[in-house]
FIGUBA-450179 format. One record per atom (N, C-alpha, C): residue number from 0; residue in one letter; chain; atom name; x, y, z negated. Coordinates in Angstrom, 1 decimal. Each point is the difference from the previous one (the first is absolute). Example, Ala and Ser with C-alpha at 12.3 -4.5 7.8 and 13.67 -1.06 7.14 Angstrom:
BEGIN
<node><i>0</i><aa>A</aa><ch>A</ch><at>N</at><east>13.2</east><north>-5.7</north><up>-7.8</up></node>
<node><i>0</i><aa>A</aa><ch>A</ch><at>CA</at><east>-0.9</east><north>1.2</north><up>0.0</up></node>
<node><i>0</i><aa>A</aa><ch>A</ch><at>C</at><east>0.9</east><north>1.2</north><up>0.0</up></node>
<node><i>1</i><aa>S</aa><ch>A</ch><at>N</at><east>-0.4</east><north>1.1</north><up>0.7</up></node>
<node><i>1</i><aa>S</aa><ch>A</ch><at>CA</at><east>0.9</east><north>1.1</north><up>0.0</up></node>
<node><i>1</i><aa>S</aa><ch>A</ch><at>C</at><east>-0.8</east><north>1.1</north><up>-0.8</up></node>
END
This chain:
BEGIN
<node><i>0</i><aa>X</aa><ch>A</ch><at>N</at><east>149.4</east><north>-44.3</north><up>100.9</up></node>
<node><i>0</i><aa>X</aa><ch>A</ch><at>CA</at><east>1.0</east><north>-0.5</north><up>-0.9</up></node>
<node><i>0</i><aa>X</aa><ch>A</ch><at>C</at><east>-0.5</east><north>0.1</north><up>-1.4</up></node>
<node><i>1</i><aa>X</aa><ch>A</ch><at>N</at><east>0.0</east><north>-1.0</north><up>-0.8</up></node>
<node><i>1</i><aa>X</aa><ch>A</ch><at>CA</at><east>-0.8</east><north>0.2</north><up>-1.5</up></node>
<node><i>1</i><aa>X</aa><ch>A</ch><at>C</at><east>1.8</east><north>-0.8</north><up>-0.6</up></node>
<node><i>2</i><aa>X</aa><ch>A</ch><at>N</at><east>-0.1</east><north>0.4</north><up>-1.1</up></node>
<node><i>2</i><aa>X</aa><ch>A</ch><at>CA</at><east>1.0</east><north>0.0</north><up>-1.1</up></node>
<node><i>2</i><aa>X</aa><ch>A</ch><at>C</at><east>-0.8</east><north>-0.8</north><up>-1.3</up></node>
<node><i>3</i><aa>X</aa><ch>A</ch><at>N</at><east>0.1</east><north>-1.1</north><up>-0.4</up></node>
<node><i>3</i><aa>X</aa><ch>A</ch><at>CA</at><east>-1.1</east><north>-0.4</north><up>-0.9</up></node>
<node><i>3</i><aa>X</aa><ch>A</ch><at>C</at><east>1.4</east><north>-1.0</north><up>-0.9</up></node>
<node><i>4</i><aa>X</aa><ch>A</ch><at>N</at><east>-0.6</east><north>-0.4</north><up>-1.2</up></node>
<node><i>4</i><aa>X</aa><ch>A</ch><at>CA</at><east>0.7</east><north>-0.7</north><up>-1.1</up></node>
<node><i>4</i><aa>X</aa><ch>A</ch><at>C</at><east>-0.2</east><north>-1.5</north><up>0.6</up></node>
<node><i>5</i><aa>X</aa><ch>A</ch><at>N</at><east>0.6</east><north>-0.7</north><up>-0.4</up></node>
<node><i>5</i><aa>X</aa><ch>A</ch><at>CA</at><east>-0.1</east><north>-1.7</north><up>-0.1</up></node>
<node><i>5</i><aa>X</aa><ch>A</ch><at>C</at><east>-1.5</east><north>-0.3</north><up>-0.7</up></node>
<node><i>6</i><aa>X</aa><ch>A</ch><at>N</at><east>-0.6</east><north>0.2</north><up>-0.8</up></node>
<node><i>6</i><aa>X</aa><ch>A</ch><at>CA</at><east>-0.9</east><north>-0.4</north><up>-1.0</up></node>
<node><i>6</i><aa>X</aa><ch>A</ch><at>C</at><east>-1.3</east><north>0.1</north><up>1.4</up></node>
<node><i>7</i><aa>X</aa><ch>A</ch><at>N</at><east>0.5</east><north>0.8</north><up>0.8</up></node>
<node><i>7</i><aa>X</aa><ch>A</ch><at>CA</at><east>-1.6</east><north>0.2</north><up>1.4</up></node>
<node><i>7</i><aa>X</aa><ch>A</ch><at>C</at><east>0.8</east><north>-0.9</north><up>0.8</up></node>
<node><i>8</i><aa>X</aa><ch>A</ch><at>N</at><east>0.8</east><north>-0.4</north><up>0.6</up></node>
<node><i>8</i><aa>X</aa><ch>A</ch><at>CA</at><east>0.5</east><north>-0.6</north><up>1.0</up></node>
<node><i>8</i><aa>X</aa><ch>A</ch><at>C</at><east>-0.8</east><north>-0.8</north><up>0.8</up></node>
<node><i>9</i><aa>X</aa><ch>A</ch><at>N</at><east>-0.9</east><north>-0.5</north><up>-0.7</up></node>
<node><i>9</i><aa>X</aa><ch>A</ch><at>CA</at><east>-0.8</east><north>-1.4</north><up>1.0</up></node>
<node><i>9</i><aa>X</aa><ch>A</ch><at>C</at><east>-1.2</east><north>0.8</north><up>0.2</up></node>
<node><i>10</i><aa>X</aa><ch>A</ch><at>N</at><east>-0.3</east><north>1.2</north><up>-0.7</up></node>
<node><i>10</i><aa>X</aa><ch>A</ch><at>CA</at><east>-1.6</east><north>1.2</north><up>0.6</up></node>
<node><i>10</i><aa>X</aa><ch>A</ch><at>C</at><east>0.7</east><north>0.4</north><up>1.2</up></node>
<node><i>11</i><aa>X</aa><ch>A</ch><at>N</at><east>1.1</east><north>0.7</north><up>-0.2</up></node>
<node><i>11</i><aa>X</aa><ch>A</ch><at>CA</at><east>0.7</east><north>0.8</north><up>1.2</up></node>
<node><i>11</i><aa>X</aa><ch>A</ch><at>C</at><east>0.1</east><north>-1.1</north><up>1.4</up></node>
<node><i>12</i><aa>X</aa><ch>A</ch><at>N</at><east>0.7</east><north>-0.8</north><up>-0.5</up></node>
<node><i>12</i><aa>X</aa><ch>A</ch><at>CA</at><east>-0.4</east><north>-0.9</north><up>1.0</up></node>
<node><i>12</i><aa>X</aa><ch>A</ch><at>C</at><east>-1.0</east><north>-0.3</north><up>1.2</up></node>
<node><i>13</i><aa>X</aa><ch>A</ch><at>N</at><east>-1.2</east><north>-0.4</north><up>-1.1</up></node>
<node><i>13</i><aa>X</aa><ch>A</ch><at>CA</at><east>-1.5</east><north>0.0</north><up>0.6</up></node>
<node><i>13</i><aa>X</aa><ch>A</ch><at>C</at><east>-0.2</east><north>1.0</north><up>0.7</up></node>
<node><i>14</i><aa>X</aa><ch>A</ch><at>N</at><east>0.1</east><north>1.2</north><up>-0.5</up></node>
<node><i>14</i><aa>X</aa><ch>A</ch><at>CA</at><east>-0.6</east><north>1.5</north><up>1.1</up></node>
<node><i>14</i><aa>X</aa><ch>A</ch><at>C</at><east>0.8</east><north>0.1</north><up>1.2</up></node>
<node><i>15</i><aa>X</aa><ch>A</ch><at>N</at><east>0.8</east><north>-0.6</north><up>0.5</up></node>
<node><i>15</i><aa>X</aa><ch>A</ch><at>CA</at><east>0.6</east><north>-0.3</north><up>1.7</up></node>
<node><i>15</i><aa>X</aa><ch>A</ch><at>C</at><east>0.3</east><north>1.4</north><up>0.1</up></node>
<node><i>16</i><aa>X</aa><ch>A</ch><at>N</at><east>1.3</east><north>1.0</north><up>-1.0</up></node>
<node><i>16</i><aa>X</aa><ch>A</ch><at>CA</at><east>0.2</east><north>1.3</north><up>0.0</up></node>
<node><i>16</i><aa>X</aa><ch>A</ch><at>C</at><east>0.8</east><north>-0.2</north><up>0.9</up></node>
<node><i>17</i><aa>X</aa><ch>A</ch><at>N</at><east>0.4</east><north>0.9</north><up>0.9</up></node>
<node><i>17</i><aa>X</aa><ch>A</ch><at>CA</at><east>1.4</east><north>0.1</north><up>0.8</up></node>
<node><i>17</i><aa>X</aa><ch>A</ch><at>C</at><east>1.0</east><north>-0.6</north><up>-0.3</up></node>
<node><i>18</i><aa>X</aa><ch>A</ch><at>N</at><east>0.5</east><north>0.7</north><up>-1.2</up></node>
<node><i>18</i><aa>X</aa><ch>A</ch><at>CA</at><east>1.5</east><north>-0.3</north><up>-0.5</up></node>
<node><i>18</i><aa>X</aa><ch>A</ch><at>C</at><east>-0.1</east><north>0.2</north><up>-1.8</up></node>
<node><i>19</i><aa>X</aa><ch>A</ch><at>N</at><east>0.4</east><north>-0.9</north><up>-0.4</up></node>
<node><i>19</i><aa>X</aa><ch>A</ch><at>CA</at><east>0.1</east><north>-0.3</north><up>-1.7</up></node>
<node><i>19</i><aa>X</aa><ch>A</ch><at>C</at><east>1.0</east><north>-0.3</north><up>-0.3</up></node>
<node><i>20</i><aa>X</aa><ch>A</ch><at>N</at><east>0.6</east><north>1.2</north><up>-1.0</up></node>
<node><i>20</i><aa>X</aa><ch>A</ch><at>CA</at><east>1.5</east><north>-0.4</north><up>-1.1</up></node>
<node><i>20</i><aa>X</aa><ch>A</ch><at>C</at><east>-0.6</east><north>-0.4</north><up>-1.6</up></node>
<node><i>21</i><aa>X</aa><ch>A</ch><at>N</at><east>0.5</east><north>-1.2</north><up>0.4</up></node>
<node><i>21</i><aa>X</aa><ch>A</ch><at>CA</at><east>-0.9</east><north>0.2</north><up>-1.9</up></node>
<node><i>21</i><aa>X</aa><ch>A</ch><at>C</at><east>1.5</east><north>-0.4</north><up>-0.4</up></node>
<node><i>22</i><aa>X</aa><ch>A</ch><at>N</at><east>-0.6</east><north>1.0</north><up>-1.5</up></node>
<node><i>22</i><aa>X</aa><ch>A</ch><at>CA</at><east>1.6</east><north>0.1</north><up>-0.7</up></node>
<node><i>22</i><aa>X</aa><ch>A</ch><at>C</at><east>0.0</east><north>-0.9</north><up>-1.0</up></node>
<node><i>23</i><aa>X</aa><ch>A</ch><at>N</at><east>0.8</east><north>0.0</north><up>-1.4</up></node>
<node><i>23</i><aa>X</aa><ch>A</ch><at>CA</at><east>-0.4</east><north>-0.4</north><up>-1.4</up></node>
<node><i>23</i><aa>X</aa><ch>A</ch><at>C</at><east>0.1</east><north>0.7</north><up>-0.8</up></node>
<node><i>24</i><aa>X</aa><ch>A</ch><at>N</at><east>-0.2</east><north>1.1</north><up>0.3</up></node>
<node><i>24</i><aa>X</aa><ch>A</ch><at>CA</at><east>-0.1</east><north>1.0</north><up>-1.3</up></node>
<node><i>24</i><aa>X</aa><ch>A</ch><at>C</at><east>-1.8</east><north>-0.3</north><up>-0.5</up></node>
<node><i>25</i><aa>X</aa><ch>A</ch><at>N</at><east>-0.1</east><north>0.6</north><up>-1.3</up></node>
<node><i>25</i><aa>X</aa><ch>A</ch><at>CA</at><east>-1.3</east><north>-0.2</north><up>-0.6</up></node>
<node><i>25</i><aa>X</aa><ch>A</ch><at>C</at><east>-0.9</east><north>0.8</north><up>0.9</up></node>
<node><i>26</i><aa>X</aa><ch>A</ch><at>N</at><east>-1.8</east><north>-0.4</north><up>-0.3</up></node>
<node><i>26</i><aa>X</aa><ch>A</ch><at>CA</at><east>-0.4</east><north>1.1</north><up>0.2</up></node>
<node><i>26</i><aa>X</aa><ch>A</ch><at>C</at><east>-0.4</east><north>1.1</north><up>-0.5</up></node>
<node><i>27</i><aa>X</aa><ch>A</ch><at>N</at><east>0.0</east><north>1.1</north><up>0.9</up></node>
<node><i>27</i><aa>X</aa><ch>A</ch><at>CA</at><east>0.1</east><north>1.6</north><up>-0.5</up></node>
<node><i>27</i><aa>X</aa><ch>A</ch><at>C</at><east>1.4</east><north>0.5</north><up>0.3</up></node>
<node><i>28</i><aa>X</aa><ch>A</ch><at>N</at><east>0.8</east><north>-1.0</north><up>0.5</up></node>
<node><i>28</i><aa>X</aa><ch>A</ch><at>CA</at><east>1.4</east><north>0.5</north><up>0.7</up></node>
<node><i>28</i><aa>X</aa><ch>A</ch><at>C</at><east>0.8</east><north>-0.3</north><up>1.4</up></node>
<node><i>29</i><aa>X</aa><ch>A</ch><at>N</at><east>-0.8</east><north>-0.4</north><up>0.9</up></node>
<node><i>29</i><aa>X</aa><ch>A</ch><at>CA</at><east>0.0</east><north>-0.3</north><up>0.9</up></node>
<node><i>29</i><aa>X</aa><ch>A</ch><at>C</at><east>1.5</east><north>-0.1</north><up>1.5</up></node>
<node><i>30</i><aa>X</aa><ch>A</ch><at>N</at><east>0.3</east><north>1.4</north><up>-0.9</up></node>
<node><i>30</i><aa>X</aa><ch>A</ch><at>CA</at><east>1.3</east><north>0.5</north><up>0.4</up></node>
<node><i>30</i><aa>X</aa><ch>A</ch><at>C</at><east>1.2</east><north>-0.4</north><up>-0.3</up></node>
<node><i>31</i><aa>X</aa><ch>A</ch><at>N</at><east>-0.1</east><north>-0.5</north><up>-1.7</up></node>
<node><i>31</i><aa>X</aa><ch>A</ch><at>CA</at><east>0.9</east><north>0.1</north><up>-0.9</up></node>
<node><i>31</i><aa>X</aa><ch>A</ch><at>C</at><east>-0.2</east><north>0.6</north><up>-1.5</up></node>
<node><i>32</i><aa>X</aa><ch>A</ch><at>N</at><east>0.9</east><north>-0.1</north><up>-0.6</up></node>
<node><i>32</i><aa>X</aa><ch>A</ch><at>CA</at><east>0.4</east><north>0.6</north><up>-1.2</up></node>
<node><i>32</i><aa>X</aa><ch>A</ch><at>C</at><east>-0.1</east><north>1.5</north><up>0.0</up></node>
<node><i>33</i><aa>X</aa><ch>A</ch><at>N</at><east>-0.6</east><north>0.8</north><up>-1.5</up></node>
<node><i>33</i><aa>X</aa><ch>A</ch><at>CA</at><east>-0.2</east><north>1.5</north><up>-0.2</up></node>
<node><i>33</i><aa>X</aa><ch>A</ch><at>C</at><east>1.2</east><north>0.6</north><up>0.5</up></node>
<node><i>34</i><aa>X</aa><ch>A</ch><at>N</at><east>0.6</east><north>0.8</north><up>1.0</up></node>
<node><i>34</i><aa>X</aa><ch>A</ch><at>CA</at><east>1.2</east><north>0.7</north><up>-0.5</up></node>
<node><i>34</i><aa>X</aa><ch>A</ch><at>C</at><east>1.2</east><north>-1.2</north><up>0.9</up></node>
<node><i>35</i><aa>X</aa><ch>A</ch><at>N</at><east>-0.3</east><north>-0.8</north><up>0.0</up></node>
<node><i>35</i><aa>X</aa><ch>A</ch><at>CA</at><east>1.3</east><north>-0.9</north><up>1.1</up></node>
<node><i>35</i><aa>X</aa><ch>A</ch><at>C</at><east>-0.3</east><north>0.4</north><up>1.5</up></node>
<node><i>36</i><aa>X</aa><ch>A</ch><at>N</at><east>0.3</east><north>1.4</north><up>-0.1</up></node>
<node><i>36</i><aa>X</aa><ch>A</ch><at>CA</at><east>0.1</east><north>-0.1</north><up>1.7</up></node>
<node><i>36</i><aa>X</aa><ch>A</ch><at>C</at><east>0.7</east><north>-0.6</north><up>0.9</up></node>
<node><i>37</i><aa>X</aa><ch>A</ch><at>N</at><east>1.1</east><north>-0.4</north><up>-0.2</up></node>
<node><i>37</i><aa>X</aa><ch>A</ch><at>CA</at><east>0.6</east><north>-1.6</north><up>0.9</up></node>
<node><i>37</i><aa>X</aa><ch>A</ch><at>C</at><east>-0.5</east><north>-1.1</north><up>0.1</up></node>
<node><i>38</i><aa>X</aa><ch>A</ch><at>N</at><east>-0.7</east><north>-0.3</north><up>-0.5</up></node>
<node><i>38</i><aa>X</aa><ch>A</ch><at>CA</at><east>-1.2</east><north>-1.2</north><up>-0.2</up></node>
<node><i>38</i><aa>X</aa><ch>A</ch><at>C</at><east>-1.4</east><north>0.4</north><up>0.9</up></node>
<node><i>39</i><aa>X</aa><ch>A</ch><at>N</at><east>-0.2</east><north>1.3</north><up>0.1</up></node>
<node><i>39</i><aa>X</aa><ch>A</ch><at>CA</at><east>-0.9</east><north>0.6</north><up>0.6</up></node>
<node><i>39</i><aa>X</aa><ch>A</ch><at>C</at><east>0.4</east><north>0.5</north><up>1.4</up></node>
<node><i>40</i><aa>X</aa><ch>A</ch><at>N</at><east>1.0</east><north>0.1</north><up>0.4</up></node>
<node><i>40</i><aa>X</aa><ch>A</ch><at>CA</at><east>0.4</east><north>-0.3</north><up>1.3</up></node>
<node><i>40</i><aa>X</aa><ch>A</ch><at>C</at><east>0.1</east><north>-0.9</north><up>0.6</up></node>
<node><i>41</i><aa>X</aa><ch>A</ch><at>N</at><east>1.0</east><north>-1.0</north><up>-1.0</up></node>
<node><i>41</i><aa>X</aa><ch>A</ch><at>CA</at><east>-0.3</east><north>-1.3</north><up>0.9</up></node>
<node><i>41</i><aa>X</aa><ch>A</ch><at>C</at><east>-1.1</east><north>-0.5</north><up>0.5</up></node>
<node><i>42</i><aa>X</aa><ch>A</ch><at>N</at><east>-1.0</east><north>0.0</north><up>-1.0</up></node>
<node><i>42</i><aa>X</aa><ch>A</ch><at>CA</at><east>-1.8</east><north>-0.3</north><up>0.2</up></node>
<node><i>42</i><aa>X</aa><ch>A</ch><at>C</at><east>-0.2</east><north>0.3</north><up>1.8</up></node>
<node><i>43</i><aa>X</aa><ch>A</ch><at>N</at><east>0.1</east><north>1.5</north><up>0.0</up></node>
<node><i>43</i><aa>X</aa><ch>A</ch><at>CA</at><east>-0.6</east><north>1.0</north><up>0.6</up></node>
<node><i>43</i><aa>X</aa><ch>A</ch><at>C</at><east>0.9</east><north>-0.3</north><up>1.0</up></node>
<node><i>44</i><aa>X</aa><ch>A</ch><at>N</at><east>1.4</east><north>-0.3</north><up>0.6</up></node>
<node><i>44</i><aa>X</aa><ch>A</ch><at>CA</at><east>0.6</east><north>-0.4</north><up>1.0</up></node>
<node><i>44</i><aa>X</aa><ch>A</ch><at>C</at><east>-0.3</east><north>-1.1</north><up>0.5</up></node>
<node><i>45</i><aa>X</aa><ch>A</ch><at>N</at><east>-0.2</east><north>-1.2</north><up>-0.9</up></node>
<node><i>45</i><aa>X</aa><ch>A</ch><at>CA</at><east>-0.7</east><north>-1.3</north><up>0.2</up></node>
<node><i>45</i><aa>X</aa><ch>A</ch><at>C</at><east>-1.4</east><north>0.4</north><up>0.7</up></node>
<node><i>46</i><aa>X</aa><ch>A</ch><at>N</at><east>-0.6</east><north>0.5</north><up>-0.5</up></node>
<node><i>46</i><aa>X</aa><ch>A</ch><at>CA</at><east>-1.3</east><north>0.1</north><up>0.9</up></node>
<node><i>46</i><aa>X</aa><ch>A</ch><at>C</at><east>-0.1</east><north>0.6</north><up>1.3</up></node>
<node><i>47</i><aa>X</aa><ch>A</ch><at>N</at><east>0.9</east><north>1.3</north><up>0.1</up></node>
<node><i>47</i><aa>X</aa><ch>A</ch><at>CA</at><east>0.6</east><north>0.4</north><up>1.5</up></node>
<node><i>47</i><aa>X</aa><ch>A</ch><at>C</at><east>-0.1</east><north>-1.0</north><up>0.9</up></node>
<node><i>48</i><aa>X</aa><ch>A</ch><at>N</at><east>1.4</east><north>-1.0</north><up>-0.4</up></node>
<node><i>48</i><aa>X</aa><ch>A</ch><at>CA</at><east>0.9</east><north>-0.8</north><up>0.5</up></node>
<node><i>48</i><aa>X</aa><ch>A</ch><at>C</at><east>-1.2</east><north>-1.3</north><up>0.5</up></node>
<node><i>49</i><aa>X</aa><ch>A</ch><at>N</at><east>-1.1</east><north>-0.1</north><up>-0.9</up></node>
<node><i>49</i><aa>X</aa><ch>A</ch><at>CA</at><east>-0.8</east><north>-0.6</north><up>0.5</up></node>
<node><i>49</i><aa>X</aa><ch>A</ch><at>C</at><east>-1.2</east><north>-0.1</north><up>0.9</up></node>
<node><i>50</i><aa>X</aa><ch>A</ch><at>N</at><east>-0.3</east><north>1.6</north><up>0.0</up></node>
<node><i>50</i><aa>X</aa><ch>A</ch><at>CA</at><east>-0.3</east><north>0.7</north><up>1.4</up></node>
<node><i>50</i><aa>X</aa><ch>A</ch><at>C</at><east>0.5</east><north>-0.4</north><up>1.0</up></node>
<node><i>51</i><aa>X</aa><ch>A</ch><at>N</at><east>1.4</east><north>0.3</north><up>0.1</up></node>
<node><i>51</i><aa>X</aa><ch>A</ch><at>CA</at><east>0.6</east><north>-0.5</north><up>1.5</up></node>
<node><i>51</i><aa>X</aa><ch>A</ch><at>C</at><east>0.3</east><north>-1.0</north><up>0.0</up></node>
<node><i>52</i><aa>X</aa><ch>A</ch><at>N</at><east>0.4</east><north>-1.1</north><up>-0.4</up></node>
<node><i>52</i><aa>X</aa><ch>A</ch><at>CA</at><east>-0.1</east><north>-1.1</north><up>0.3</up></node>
<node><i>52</i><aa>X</aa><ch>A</ch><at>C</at><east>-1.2</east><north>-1.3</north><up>0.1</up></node>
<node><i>53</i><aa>X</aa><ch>A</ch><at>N</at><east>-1.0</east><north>0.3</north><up>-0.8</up></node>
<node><i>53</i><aa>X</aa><ch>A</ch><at>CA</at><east>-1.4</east><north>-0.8</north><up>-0.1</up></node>
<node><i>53</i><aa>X</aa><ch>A</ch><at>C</at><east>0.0</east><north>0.3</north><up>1.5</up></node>
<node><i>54</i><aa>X</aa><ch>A</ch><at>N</at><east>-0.3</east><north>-1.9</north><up>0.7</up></node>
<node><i>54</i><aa>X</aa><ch>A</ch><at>CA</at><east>-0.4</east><north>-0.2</north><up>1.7</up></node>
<node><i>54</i><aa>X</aa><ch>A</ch><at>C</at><east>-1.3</east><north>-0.1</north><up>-0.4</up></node>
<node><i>55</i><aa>X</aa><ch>A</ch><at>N</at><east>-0.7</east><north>0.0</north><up>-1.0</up></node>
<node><i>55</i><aa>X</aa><ch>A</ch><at>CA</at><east>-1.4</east><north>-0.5</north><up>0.3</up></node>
<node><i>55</i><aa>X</aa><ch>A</ch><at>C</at><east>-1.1</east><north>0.7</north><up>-1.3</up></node>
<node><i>56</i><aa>X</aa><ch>A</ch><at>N</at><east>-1.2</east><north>-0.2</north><up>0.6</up></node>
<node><i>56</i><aa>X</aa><ch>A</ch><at>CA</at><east>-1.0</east><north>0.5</north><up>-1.4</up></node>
<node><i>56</i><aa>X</aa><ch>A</ch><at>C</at><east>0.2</east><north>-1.1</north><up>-1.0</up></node>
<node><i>57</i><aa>X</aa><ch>A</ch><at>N</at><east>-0.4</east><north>0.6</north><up>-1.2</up></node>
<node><i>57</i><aa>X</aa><ch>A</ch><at>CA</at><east>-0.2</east><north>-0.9</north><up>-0.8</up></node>
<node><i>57</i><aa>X</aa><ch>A</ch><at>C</at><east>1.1</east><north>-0.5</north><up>-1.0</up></node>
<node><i>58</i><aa>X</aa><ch>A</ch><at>N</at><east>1.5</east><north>0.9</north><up>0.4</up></node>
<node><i>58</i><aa>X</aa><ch>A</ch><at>CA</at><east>1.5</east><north>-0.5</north><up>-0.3</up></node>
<node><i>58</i><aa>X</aa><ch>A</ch><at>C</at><east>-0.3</east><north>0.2</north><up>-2.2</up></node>
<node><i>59</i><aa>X</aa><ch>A</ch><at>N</at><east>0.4</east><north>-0.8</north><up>-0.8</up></node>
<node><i>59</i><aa>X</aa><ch>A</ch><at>CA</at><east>0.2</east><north>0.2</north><up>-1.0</up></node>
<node><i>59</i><aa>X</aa><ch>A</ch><at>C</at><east>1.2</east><north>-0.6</north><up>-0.6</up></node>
<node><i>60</i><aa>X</aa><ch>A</ch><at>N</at><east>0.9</east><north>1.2</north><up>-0.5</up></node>
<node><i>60</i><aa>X</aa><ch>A</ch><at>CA</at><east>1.3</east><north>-0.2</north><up>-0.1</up></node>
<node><i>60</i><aa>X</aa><ch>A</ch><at>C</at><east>-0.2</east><north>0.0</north><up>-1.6</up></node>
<node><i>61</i><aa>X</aa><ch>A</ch><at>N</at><east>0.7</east><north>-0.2</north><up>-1.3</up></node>
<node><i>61</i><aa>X</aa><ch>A</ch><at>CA</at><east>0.8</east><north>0.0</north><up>-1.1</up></node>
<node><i>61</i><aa>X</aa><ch>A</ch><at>C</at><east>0.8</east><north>0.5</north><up>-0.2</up></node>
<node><i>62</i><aa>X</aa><ch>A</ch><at>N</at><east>0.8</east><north>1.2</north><up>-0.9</up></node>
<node><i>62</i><aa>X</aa><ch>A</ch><at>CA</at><east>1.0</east><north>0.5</north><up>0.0</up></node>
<node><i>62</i><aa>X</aa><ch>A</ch><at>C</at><east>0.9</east><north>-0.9</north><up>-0.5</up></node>
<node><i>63</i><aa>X</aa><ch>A</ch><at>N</at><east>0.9</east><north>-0.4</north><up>-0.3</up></node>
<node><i>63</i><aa>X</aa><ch>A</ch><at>CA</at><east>0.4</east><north>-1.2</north><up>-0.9</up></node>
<node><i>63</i><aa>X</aa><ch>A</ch><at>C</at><east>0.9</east><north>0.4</north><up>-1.5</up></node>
<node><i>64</i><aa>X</aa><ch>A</ch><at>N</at><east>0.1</east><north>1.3</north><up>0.2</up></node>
<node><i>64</i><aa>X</aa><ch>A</ch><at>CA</at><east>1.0</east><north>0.3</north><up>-1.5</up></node>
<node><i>64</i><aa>X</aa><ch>A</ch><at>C</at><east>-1.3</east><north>-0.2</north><up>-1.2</up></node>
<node><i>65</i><aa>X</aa><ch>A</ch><at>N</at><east>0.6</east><north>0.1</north><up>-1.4</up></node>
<node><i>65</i><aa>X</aa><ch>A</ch><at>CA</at><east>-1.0</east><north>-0.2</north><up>-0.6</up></node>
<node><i>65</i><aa>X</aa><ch>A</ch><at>C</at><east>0.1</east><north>1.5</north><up>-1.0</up></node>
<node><i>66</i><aa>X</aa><ch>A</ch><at>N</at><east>-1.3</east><north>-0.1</north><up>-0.4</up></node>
<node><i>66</i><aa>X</aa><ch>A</ch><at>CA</at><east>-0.3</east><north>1.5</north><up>-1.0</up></node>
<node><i>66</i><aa>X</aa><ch>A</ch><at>C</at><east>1.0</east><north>0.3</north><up>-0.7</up></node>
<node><i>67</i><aa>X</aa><ch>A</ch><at>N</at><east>0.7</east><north>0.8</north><up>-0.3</up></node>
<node><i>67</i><aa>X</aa><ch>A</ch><at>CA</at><east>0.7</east><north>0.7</north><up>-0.9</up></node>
<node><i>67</i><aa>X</aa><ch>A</ch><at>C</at><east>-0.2</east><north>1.1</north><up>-0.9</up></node>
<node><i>68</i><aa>X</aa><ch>A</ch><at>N</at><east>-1.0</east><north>0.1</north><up>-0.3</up></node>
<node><i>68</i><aa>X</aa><ch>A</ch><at>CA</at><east>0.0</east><north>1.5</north><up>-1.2</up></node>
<node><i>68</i><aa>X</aa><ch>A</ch><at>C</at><east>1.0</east><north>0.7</north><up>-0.8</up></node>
<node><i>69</i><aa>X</aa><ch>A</ch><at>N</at><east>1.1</east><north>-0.2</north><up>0.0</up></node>
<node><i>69</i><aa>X</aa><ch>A</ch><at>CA</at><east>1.2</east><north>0.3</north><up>-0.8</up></node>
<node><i>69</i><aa>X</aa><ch>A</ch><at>C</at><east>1.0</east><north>0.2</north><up>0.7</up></node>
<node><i>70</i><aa>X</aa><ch>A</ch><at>N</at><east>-0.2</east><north>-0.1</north><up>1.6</up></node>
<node><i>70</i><aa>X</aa><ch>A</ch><at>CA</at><east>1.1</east><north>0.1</north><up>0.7</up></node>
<node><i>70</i><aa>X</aa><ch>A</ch><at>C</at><east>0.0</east><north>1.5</north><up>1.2</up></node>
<node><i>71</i><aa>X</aa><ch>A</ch><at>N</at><east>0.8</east><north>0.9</north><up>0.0</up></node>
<node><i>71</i><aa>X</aa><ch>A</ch><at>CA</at><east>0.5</east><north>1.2</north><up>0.7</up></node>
<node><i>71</i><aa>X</aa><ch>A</ch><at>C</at><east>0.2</east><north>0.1</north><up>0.7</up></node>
END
């Protein structure tokens, strides 16, 4: 399971990883925002969540909310 930003999406791609959540947070934040730990769960539940459900190698999902830095 790799966690990667939008700006790699089409690298992540290419390397045929298991399972890929790419988010839109910047990079260096992968997770989320400094200190938004609800934003950092969701991440981190989304990637769970796409553990069990990915039927096949190679699954690359999108989170779809968008970055918030100002949001709690």
């Amino acid at each position: 399971m790799v966690v990667g930003i939008g700006a790699f999406r089409d690298r992540l791609a290419s390397l045929s990883l298991p399972r890929v959540l790419v988010t839109p947070h910047p990079m260096g934040r992968p997770l989320g925002p400094p200190g938004n730990v609800q934003r950092q769960r969701e991440t981190l539940l989304a990637a769970l969540a796409l553990l069990e459900t990915a039927n096949h190698n190679g699954t690359v999902t999108t989170l779809p909310a968008a970055y918030r830095p100002g949001v709690k």
